[in-house]
N, C-alpha and C positions, 0 to 999 in steps of 0.2 A: 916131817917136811912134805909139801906138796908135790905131787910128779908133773912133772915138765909140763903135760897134758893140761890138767888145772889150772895150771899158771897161767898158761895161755890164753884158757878162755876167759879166764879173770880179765886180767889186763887189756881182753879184746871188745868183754862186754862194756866195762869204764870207757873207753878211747873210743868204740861206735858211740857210745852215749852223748860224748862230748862232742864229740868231732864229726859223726856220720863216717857212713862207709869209705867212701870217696876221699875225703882226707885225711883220713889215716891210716898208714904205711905198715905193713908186715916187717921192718926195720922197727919201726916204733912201738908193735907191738909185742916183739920178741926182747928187745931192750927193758922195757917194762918188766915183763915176765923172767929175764933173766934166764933167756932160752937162745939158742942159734939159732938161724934167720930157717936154714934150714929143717927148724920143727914144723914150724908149720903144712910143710910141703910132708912132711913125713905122719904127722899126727894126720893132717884135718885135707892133705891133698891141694890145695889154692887157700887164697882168700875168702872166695864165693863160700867156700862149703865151710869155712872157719866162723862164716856172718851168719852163714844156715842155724848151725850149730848155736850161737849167743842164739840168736834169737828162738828155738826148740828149747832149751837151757830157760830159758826167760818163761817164757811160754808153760815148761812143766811144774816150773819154781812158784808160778800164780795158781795155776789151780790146786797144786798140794795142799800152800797154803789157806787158799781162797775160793772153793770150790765153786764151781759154775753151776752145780744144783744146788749148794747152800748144802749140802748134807740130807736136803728133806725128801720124804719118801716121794715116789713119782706120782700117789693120788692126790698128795697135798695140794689146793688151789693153786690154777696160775697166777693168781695173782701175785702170790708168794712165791712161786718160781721167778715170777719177773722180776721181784724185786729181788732175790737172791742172785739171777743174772746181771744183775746194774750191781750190786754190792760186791760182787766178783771184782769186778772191772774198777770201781772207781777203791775197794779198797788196797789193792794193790796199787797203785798208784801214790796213795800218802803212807803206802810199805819204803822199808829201806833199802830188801833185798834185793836180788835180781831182777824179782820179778816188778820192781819198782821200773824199769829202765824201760819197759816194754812204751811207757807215751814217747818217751825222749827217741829213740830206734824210729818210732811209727813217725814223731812227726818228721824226720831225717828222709824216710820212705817220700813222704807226701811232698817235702820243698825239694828234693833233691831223689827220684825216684832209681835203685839199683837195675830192675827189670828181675830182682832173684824173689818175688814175692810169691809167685804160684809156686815154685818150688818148696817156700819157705812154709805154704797154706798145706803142701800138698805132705808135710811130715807133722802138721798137729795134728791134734784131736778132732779127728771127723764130727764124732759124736757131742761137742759142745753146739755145734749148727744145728745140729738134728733138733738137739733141746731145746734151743731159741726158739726153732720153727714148730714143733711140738705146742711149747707154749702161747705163740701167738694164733697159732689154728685154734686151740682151747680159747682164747680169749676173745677170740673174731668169729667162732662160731655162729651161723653156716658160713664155713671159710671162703675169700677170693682168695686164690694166689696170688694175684697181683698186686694187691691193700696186705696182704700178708709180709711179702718182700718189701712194700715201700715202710710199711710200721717199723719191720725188723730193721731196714736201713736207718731212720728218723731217731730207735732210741738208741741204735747204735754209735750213732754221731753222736747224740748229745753225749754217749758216756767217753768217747773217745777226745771231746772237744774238751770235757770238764776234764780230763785227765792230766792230757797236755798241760792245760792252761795251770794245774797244779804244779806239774812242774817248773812253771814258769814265775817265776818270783816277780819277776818284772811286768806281768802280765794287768790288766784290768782288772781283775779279778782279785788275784791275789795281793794285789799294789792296792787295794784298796777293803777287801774285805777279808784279810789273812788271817785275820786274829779273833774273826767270828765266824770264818769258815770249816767245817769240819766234815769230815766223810757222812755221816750220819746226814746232814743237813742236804749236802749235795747228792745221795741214795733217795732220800725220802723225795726233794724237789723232781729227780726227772722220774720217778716212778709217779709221783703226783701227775705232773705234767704228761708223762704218755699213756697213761692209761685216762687220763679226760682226752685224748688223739683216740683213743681206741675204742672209747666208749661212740665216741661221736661217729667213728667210721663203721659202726654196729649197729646206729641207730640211722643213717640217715643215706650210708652209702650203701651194704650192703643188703639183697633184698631177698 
């Protein structure tokens, strides 16, 4: 049998996924889990730190699975790095797990924002940033910073956009192209896609 603890975060990661933070109740969430109201206060301390928590849980649940180096040694080409980091991101997303919940959470952030996300940034993996930025200094050599941060933003969004939108059954995308869309396609298109971004800003912007 699961302890109280488990339970909780279970039933809390479903119910943000669905519902977003905001409306859904520590009532509803202990109901579910089949816990007194007062676990939560006792396990996780508030709400805040109970939404910390799903989202850290989510968070460790994808890179276990789906590692953010890809496994590959750190001389391996960035180019392979990059596409290991978009393969990260977008295969967790057509995952079941936990670590599936992470676009449904994020886009909840974006329409409806908590204000707990620096706290939530400031408990992951420092070192998955490091690696992006690693890699796009290798790939923009002689580096700007500033063409460095706007790359990293650019294929960040696109891996973040196509994630969502995966989850979105209703969405353009998947309402139309569901049955010939697959992770593979969607890895290979935006690593295609930002590395012709990256080439062009190596040949024409930086000098």
């Amino acid at each position: 049998m699961k302890k109280t603890q488990e339970r909780i975060i279970e039933a809390a990661m479903e119910l943000f996924a669905e519902k977003g933070f905001k409306e859904t109740t520590v009532a509803e969430i202990c109901t579910k889990a089949n816990a007194n109201v007062a676990a939560v206060n006792y396990h996780f301390r508030d709400k805040d730190q109970l939404y910390i928590e799903v989202w850290t849980q989510a968070f460790n649940a994808a890179n276990k699975k789906f590692p953010f180096d890809g496994g590959l040694d750190p001389s391996a080409p960035a180019e392979d790095h990059l596409k290991a980091h978009i393969a990260s991101i977008i295969n967790a997303a057509f995952s079941e797990g936990p670590e599936s919940l992470i676009p449904k959470l994020r886009n909840f952030e974006t329409v409806t924002p908590t204000g707990l996300m620096d706290k939530i940034m400031n408990k992951m993996n420092h070192n998955l940033g490091r690696h992006m930025e690693s890699t796009i200094m290798r790939l923009l050599s002689p580096v700007d910073e500033i063409y460095m941060h706007l790359s990293i933003m650019s294929i960040l969004s696109q891996c973040f956009a196509f994630s969502t939108e995966i989850k979105n059954l209703n969405g353009p995308m998947m309402k139309h192209c569901k049955d010939k869309i697959d992770a593979e396609r969607i890895i290979d298109h935006i690593y295609r896609f930002s590395i012709s971004g990256i080439e062009y800003i190596r040949s024409t912007v930086i000098k």
